[in-house]
C-alpha positions in Angstrom: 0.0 0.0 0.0 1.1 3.4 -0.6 2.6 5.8 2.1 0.9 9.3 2.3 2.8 11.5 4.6 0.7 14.3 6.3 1.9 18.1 5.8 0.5 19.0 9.0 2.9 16.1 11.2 5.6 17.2 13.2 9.0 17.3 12.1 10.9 14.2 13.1 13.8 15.3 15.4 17.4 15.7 13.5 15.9 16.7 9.9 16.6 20.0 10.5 20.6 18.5 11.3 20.4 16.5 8.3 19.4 19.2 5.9 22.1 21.4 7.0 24.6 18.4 6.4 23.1 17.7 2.6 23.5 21.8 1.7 27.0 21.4 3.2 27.8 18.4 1.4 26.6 20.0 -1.8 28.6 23.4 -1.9 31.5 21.4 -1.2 31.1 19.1 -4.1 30.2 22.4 -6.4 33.6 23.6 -4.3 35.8 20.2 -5.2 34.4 20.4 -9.1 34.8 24.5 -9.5 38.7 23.7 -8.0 38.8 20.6 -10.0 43.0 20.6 -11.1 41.5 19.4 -14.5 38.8 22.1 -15.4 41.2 24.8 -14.0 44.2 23.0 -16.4 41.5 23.4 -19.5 40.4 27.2 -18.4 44.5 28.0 -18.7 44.4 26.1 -21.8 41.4 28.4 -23.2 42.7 31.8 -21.9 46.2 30.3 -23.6 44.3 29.8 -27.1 42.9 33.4 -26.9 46.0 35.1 -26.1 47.8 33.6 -28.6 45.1 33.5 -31.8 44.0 37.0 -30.8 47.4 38.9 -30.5 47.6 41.6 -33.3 50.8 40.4 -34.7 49.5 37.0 -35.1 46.4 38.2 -36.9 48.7 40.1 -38.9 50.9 36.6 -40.0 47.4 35.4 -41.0 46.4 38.4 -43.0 49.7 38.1 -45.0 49.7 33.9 -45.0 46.0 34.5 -46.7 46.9 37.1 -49.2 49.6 34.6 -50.3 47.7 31.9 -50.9 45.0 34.0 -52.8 48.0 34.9 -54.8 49.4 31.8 -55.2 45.8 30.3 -56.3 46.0 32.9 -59.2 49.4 32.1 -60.2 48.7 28.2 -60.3 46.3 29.2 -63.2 49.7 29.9 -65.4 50.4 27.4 -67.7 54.1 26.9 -66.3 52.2 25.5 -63.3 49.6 23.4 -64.5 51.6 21.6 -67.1 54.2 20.6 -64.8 53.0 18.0 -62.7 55.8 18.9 -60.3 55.4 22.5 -59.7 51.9 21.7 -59.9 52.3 18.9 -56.8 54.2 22.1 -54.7 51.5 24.4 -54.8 49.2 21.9 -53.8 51.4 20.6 -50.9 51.5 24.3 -50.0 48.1 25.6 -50.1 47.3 22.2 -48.4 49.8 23.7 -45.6 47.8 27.0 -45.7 44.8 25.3 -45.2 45.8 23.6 -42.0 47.5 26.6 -40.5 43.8 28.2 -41.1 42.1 25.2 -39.3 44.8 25.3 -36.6 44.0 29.3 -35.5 39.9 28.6 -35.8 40.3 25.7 -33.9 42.7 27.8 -31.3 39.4 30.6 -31.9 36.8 27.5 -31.2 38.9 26.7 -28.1 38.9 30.3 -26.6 34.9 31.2 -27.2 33.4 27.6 -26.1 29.4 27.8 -27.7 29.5 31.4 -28.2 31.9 30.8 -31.1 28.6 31.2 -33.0 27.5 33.9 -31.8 30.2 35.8 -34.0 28.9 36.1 -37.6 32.4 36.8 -38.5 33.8 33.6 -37.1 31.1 31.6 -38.3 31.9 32.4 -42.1 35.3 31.3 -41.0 34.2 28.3 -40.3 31.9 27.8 -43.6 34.9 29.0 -45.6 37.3 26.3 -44.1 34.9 23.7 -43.2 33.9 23.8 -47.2 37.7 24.0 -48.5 38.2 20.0 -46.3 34.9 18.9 -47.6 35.5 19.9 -51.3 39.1 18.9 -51.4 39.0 15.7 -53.2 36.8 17.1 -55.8 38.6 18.5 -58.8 35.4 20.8 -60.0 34.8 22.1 -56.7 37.8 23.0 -55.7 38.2 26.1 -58.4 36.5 27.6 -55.5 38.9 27.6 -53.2 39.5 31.4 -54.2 36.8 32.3 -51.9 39.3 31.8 -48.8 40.8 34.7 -49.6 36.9 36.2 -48.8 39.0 35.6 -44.9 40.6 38.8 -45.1 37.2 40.8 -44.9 36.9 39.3 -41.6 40.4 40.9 -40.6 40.4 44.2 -41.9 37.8 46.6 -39.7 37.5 48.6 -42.6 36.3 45.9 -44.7 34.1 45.0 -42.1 32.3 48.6 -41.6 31.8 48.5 -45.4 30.0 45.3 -45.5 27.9 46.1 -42.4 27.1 49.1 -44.4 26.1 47.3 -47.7 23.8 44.9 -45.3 22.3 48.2 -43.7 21.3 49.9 -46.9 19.9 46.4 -48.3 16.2 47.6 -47.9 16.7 50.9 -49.8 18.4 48.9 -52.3 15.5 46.1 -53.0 13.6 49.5 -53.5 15.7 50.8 -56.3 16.1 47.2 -57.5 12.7 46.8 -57.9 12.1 49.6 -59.9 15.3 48.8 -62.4 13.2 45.1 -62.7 10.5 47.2 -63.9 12.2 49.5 -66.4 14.1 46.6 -67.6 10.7 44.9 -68.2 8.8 48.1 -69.6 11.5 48.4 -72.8 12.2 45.0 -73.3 8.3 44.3 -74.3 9.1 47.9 -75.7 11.9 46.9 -78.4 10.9 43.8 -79.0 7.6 44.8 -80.4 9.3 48.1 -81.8 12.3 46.0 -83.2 11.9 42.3 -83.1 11.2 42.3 -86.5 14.7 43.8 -87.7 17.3 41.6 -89.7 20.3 43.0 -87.5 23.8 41.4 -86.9 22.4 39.1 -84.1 18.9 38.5 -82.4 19.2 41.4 -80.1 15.2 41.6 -79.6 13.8 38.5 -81.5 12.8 37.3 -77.9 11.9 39.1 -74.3 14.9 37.1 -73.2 17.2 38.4 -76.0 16.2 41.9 -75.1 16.7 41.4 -71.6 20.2 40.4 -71.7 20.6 43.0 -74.5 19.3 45.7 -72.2 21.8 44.5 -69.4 24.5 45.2 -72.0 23.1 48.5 -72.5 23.4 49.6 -69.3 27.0 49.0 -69.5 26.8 51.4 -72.1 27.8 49.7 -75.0 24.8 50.4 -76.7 25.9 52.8 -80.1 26.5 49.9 -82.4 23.3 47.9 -81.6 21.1 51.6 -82.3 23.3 52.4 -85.3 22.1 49.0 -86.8 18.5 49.6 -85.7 18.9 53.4 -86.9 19.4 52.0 -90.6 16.9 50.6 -90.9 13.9 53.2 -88.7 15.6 56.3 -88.5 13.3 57.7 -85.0 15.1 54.3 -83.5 17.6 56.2 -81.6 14.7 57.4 -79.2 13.7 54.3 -76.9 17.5 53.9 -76.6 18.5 57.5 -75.3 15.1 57.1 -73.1 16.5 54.1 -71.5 20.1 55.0 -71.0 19.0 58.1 -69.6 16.9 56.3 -67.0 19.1 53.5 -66.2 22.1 54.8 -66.8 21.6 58.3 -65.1 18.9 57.8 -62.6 19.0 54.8 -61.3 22.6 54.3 -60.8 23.4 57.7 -59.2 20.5 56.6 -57.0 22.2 53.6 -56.0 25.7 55.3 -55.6 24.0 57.9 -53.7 22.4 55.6 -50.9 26.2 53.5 -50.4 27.9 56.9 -50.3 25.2 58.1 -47.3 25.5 54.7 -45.2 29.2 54.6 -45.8 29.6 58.1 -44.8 27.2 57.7 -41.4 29.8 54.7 -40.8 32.4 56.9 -41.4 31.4 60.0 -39.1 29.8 57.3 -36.5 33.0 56.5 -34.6 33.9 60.2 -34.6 30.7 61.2 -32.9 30.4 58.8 -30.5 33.4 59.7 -28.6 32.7 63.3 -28.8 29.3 62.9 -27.5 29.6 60.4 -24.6 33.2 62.7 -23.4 31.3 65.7 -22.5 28.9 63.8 -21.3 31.3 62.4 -18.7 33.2 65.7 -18.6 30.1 67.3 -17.6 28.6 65.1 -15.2 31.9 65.1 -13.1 31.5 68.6 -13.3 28.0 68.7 -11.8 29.3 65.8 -9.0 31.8 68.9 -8.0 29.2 70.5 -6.8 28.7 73.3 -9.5 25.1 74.9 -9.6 24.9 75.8 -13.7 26.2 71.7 -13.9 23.3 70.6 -15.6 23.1 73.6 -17.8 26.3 73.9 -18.9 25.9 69.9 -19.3 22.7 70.4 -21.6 24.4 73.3 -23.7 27.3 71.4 -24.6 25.3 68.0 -25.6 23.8 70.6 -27.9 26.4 72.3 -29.2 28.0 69.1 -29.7 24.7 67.2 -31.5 24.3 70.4 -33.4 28.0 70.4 -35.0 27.8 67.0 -35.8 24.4 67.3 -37.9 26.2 70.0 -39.9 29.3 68.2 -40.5 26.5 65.2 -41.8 25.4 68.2 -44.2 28.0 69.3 -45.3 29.8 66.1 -45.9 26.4 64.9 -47.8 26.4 68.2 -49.8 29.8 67.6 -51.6 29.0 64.0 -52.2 25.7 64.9 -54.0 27.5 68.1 -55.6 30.3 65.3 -56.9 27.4 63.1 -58.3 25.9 65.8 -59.8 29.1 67.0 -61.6 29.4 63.4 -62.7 26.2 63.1 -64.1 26.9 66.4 -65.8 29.6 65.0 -68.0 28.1 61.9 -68.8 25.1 63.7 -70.4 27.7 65.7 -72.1 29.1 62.7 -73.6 26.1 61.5 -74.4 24.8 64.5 -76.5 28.1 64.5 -78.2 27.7 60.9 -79.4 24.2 61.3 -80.3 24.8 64.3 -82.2 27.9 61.7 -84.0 25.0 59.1 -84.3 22.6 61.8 -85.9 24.6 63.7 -88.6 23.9 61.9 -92.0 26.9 60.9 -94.1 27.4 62.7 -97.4 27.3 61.0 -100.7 31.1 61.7 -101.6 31.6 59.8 -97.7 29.6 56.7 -99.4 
């Protein structure tokens, strides 16, 4: 039969003795295990790692060893290397020693951060990179991208780093403009291939909506005269739909794009100058006010605003020559351009022909 034990009985005499014995016993074995000789050997071990793999000069010998292998990854393209089974067999052996001396320091960087190794995005595409380059090494196809190792040094450099972070910060505003350049694409390529489809030109440029696509993305590029000289022999008006379209693409939508890098780049840029700035007065100040000053928290408040005041100008004017620069380049392109239309429009005498 089962044993209920009432709540309300009294406590049997010594429990009280024995519970103080169990929470003694307890902190002594959390004690014994927290000055274990082993755990405290493997914390020395870790704080080891971390010293050494995070010391500037060694990130600096890893910065030059990958740099070197990118370089000798290029150089192995050479036919002096390929076609010589030997030379060939020493740049393997060597970027096979890169390799390891990259899975050596990550481990070393594994060792030092336990699970929150993950936590660091930058570490984690450390990982990817060099788990891939073992995984992929046996296959001959795969391993033409091995160049992407030297994607490493992104992780080294903090201006690198800033510069992506400011790419992945401006990725919204960018769908936006990409978005719209999906639609103008789309708009003229339905456009010329139902204005031009029906051309006999050099090559199908817009026999199909995918052949004007891609002839379009050429375009862009701005090699674009020789496909509207062949389309202007034949209609004359042809050169229209192309200056409308390079004008658009070329003009608007790109300075847009260069326009929205240059502003998150440039907050990047003025972001580590402002900080300090802002958060010193702010301590200047508030030791100020723990003297005992009366006007402390004035003087406090006017200098947080003289200081947030000089930094929004310094944004201005910074953003002011950067649009002034675009404009000045968008200036001379259109020059260019109405130079080589006015080329593209003069008729050719009949002594010329």
């Amino acid at each position: 039969m089962p044993i209920y034990s009432d709540p309300k009985a009294p406590t049997p005499e010594g429990s009280g003795e024995l519970d103080v014995t169990i929470h003694a016993s307890n902190s002594n074995v959390n004690s014994s295990i927290a000055n274990s000789p082993l755990l405290t050997k493997l914390n020395n071990l870790r704080l080891i790692c971390g010293e050494i793999v995070n010391d500037h000069n060694v990130q600096l010998g890893i910065i030059v060893l990958i740099v070197i292998n990118a370089i000798m990854m290029g150089v192995a393209t050479f036919d002096f290397v390929s076609e010589n089974p030997k030379v060939d067999n020493v740049f393997e052996k060597t970027d096979q020693a890169f390799l390891i001396i990259f899975t050596i320091e990550l481990g070393m960087q594994l060792i030092y951060h336990g699970w929150t190794f993950y936590k660091d995005g930058w570490l984690v595409f450390d990982f990817i990179i060099v788990v891939l380059s073992w995984s992929f090494a046996s296959l001959q196809i795969i391993r033409a991208f091995r160049i992407f190792r030297a994607l490493r040094i992104i992780t080294r450099i903090e201006t690198m780093r800033n510069l992506v972070a400011a790419l992945f910060d401006i990725m919204p505003r960018l769908g936006a403009i990409t978005a719209l350049l999906l639609l103008i694409f789309y708009i003229f390529a339905v456009l010329f291939t139902q204005l031009f489809g029906d051309l006999e030109l050099s090559a199908p440029f817009f026999s199909r909506l995918d052949y004007s696509l891609l002839t379009l993305f050429v375009m862009m590029t701005m090699e674009w005269a020789d496909v509207a000289r062949e389309c202007m022999d034949q209609i004359w008006w042809a050169w229209a739909p192309f200056i409308a379209f390079i004008m658009i693409t070329g003009f608007i939508v790109f300075n847009l794009i260069i326009a929205v890098v240059c502003d998150a780049v440039a907050v990047i840029e003025n972001k580590d100058d402002l900080e300090p700035d802002l958060f010193s007065g702010m301590f200047e100040n508030g030791s100020k006010a723990e003297g005992g000053e009366g006007d402390g928290e004035a003087g406090t408040q006017d200098q947080l605003e003289e200081t947030v005041v000089g930094s929004d100008e310094a944004l201005v004017d910074d953003l002011a020559q950067r649009i002034s620069f675009v404009l000045d380049s968008q200036r001379e392109m259109l020059a260019t351009l109405e130079l080589l239309t006015r080329d593209t429009l003069v008729p050719s005498s009949p002594a010329e022909e």
